[in-house]
N, C-alpha and C positions, 0 to 999 in steps of 0.2 A: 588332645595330643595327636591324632591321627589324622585328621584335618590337618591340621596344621605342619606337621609331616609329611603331606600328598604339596604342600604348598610348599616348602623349602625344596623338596627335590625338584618336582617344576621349575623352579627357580633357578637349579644348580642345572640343569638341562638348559636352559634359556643359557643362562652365562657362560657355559661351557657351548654352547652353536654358535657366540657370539663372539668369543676367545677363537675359536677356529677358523672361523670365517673372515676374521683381522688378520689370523697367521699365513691365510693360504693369500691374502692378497700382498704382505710385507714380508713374509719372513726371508726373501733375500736381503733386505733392507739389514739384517741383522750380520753380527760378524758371524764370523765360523763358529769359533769359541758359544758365543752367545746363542744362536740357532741351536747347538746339541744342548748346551745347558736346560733350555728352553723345552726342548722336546724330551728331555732325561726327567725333567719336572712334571712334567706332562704324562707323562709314562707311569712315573713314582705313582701318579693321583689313580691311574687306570687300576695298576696293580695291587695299591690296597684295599681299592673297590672289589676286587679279587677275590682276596684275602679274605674280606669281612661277608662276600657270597657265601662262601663257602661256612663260615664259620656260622652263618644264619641258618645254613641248612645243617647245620652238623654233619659237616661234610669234612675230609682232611683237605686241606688246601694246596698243597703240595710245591709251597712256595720257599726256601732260603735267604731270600732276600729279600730287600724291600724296594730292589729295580731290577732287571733284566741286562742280560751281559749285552746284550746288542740294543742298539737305537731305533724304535723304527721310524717309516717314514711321518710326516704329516698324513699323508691320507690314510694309513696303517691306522695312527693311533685317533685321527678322527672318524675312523670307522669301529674300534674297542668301546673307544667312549661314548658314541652314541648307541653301542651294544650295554653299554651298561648301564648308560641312561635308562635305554627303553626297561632293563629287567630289574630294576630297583622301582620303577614306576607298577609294573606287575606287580611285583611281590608285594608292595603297597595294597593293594588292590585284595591284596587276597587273608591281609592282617586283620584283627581287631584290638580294642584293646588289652583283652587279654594276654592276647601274644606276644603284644608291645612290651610290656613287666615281665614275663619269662625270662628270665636269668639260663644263660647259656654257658657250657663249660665249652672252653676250646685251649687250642696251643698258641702261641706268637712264635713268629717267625724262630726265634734265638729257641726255641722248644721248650721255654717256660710253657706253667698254665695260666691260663688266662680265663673269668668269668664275668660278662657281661649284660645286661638285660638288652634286648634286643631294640630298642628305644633308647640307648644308650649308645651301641653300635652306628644306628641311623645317624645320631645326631653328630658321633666322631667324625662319619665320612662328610657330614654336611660343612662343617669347621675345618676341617683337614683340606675337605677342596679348596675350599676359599682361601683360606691361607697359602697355597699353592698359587692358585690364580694369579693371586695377588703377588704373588716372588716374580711370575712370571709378568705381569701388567708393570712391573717397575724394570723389568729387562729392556720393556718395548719401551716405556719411558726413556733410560736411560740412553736411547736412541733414536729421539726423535720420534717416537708413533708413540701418538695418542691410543691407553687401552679401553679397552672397553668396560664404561660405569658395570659395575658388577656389584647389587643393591639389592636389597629384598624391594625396599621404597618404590627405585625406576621400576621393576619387575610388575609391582600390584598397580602402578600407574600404568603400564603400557599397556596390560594385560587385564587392564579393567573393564 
């Protein structure tokens, strides 16, 4: 599991520098509407990666929501995300499996409790980004730009 772990996140780094690097060349291409939708989505994926930091370290999070009152820029939040790439990759690094099955208590946002193994955590933000990505690659669709394959498949091909 941990292996393989080190290899979805990898992945979500790859498609997330790839997602970015299409936005910063198109995203006038987008409406107004469209562009904040876009980066509000964007942002959402930042912030729960947040959330579940914190919740990994058993730490309080110190979040209300599940987005931020303000928008920020493209380079704002492809500079967060590649911050949270790099420190998901770390903490990786410094797991086994023991750790992975530790069941963690924390809060969700709404101030319920919440308890999760922490290999459980990993795998919500790996499916949660995508799913994101993916709202967002059918925005740039819906306007003419092609997104970016976003594939575990192209990932172990390219990276082979």
């Amino acid at each position: 599991m941990h292996t393989q772990l080190h290899t979805l996140f990898q992945a979500k780094a790859w498609a997330n520098r790839q997602l970015f690097a299409l936005l910063e060349q198109e995203l006038d291409r987008l409406s107004a509407d469209t562009r904040t939708a876009a980066l509000r989505m964007l942002n959402h994926v930042w912030l729960v990666e947040q959330i579940f930091q914190a919740n990994l370290q058993q730490l309080p999070h110190g979040f209300d929501a599940l987005n931020t009152p303000d928008t920020p820029t493209l380079a704002e939040l492809q500079a967060r995300q590649q911050a949270s790439d790099d420190w998901y990759r770390v903490y990786l690094e410094t797991l086994d499996g023991t750790a992975l099955t530790q069941a963690v208590d924390f809060r969700f946002v709404d101030g319920k409790p919440g308890r999760m193994q922490r290999s459980q955590m990993l795998l919500h933000l790996i499916t949660h980004g995508s799913y994101h990505r993916g709202m967002v690659g059918r925005m740039l669709a819906e306007a003419d730009i092609r997104p970016p394959k976003d594939s575990l498949t192209i990932f172990l091909h390219q990276t082979a």
